[in-house]
C-alpha positions in Angstrom: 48.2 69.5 21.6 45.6 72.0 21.1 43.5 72.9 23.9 40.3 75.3 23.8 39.0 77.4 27.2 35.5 77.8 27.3 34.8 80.9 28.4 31.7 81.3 30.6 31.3 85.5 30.4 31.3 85.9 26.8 29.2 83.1 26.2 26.7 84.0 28.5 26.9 88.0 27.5 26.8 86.7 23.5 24.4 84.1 23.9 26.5 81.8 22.0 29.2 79.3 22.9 32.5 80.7 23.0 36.0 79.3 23.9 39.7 80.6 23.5 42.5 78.8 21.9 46.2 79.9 21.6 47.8 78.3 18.6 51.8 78.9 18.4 54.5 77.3 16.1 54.3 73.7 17.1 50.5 73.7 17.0 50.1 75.0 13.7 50.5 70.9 12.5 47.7 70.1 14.8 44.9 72.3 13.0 42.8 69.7 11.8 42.5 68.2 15.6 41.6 72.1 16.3 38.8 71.9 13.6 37.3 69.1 15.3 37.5 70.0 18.5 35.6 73.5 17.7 32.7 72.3 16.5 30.9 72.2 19.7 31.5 76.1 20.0 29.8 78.2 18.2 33.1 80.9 18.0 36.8 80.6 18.8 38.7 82.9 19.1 42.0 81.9 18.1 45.4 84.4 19.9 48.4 83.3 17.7 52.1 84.5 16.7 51.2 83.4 13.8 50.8 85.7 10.8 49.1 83.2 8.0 46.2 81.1 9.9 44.2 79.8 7.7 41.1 81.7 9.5 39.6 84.8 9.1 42.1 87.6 11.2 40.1 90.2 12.9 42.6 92.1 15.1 46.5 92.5 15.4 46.7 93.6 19.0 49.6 95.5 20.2 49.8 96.1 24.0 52.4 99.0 24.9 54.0 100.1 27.8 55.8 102.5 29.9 57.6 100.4 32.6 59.1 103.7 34.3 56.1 105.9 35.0 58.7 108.0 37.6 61.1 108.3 35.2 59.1 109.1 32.1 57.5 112.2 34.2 60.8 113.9 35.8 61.9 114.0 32.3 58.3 115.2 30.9 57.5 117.4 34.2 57.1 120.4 31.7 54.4 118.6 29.5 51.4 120.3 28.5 48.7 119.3 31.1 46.2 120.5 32.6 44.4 119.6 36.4 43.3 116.3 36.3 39.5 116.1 35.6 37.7 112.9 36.8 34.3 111.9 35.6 31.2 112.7 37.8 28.2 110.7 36.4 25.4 112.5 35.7 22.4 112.4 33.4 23.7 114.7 30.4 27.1 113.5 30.8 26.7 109.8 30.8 25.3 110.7 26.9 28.4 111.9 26.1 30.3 109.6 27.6 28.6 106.8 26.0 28.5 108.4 22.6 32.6 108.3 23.1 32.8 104.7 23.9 31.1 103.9 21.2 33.7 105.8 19.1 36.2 104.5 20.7 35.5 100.6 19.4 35.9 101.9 15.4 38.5 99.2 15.1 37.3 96.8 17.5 37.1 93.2 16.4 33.4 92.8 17.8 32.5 96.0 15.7 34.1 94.5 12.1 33.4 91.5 12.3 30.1 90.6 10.3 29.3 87.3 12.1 28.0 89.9 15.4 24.4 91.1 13.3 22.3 91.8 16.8 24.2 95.2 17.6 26.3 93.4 20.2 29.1 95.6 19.5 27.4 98.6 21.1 25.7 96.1 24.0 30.0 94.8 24.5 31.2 98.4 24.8 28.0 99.9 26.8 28.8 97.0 29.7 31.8 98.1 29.2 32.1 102.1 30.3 29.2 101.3 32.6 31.3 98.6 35.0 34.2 101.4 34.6 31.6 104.0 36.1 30.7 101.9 38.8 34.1 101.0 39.8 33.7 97.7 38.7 36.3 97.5 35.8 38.2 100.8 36.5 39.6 102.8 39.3 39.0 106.1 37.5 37.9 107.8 34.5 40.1 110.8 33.3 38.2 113.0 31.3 38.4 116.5 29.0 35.3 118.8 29.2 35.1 121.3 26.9 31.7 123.1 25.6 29.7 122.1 28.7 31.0 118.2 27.3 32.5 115.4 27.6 34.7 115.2 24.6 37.5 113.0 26.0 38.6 110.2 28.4 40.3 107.4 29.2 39.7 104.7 32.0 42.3 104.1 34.5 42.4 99.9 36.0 44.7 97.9 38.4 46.5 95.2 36.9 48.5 93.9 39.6 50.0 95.9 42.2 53.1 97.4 40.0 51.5 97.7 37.0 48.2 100.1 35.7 46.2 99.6 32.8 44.4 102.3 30.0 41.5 100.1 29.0 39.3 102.3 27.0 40.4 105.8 25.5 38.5 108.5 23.1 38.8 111.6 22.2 35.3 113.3 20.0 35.6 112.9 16.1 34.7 116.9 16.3 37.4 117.8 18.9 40.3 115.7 17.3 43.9 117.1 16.0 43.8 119.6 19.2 46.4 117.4 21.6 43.1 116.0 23.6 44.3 112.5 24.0 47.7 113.1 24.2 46.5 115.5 27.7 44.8 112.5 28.5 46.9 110.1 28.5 49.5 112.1 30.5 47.1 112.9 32.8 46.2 109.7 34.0 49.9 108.3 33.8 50.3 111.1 36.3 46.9 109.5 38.5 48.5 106.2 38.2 51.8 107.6 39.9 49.5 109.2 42.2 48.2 105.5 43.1 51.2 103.9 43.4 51.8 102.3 40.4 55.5 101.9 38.9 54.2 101.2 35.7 51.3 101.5 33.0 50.4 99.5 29.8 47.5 100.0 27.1 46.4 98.2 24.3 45.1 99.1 20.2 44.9 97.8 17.1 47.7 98.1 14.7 45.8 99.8 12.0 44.7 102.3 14.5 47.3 104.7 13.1 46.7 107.9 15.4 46.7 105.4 18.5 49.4 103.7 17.6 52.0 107.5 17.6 50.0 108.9 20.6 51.5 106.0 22.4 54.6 106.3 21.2 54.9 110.0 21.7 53.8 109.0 25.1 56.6 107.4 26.6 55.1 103.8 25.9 57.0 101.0 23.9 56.1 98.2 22.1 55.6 95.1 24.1 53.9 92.5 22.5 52.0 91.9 19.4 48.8 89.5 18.9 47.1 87.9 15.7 43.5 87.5 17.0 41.4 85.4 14.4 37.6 84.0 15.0 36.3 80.9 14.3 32.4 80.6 13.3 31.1 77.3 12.8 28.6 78.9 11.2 28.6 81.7 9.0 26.3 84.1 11.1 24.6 84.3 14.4 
């Protein structure tokens, strides 16, 4: 039986009604019940297994992770990193930080998909590093300054108490192809030792290439993989 989850923050942020649906195997039979239960959303968003939905695919999310943060850094204790920079906000800063965020969503499903017309994309991703600054959404931010700039960073959250998350990461389309994010990323596995935490996950897109080896060459493997299609009831907002 297919079941869809309203869900109250992104309908309220988007200013449209939105639910969730997750539509496996067995429920792939069920899709015309699915059609009419979606029509008093405006947008589903439909997670799936599933590989040949009949409905438009926006994202293949991968999540990867590194379930031996101890291990992975007494074998890597000679990696190349530097001290651990965290973010102090400030005026001039916050510009650059911002300017990275947005960079960071190039593959984003909110960014390609065409249905999103009112720059909600850049609204999604600006609430986003903002509640990460304020402690909200992330414990810390790890970042690389270089040239009196921000030109790297990556957020640091709390999963649960074993397990860390990397929820946003960017490195400057000028200041790419130096070994930025990979410094990154090993510097805030090493914070989230430093909290406590046995292990650490993040999450990309599949055709995010670079991403996609960084993490790999990072200690991180593959742990799950995620069709994520939308659903419009209409064709745009």
């Amino acid at each position: 039986m297919i079941f869809i989850e309203k869900l109250d923050w992104d309908s309220q942020f988007f200013k449209l009604k939105i639910g969730r649906c997750t539509i496996n195997q067995n429920d792939k039979y069920c899709l015309n019940q699915f059609r009419y239960i979606s029509q008093e959303y405006d947008l589903v968003y439909i997670f799936s297994q599933l590989n040949n939905l009949d409905f438009k695919l926006m994202d293949k999310k991968v999540v990867y992770i590194n379930e031996d943060i101890s291990g992975f850094l007494s074998i890597n204790k000679d990696a190349n990193v530097n001290k651990i920079e965290y973010y102090q906000h400030n005026r001039k800063n916050y510009d650059d930080i911002l300017d990275l965020t947005l960079q960071s969503g190039e593959y984003s499903r909110f960014n390609i998909d065409e249905n999103f017309r009112n720059n909600e994309y850049s609204k999604l991703y600006k609430e986003w590093i903002d509640n990460s600054i304020n402690k909200k959404l992330a414990q810390e931010i790890i970042v690389k300054y270089l040239d009196n700039k921000v030109v790297g960073f990556a957020t640091l959250s709390k999963k649960d108490d074993q397990l860390a998350d990397i929820s946003l990461v960017a490195v400057d389309k000028n200041y790419r192809g130096k070994g930025i994010a990979k410094e990154i990323i090993l510097n805030t596995i090493i914070e989230a030792k430093k909290r406590g935490f046995n292990k650490i996950q993040v999450v990309t897109q599949v055709d995010n290439l670079p991403a996609n080896g960084l993490y790999l060459a990072t200690g991180f493997k593959e742990k799950s993989l995620t069709n994520i299609y939308h659903h419009w009831n209409h064709d745009t907002i």
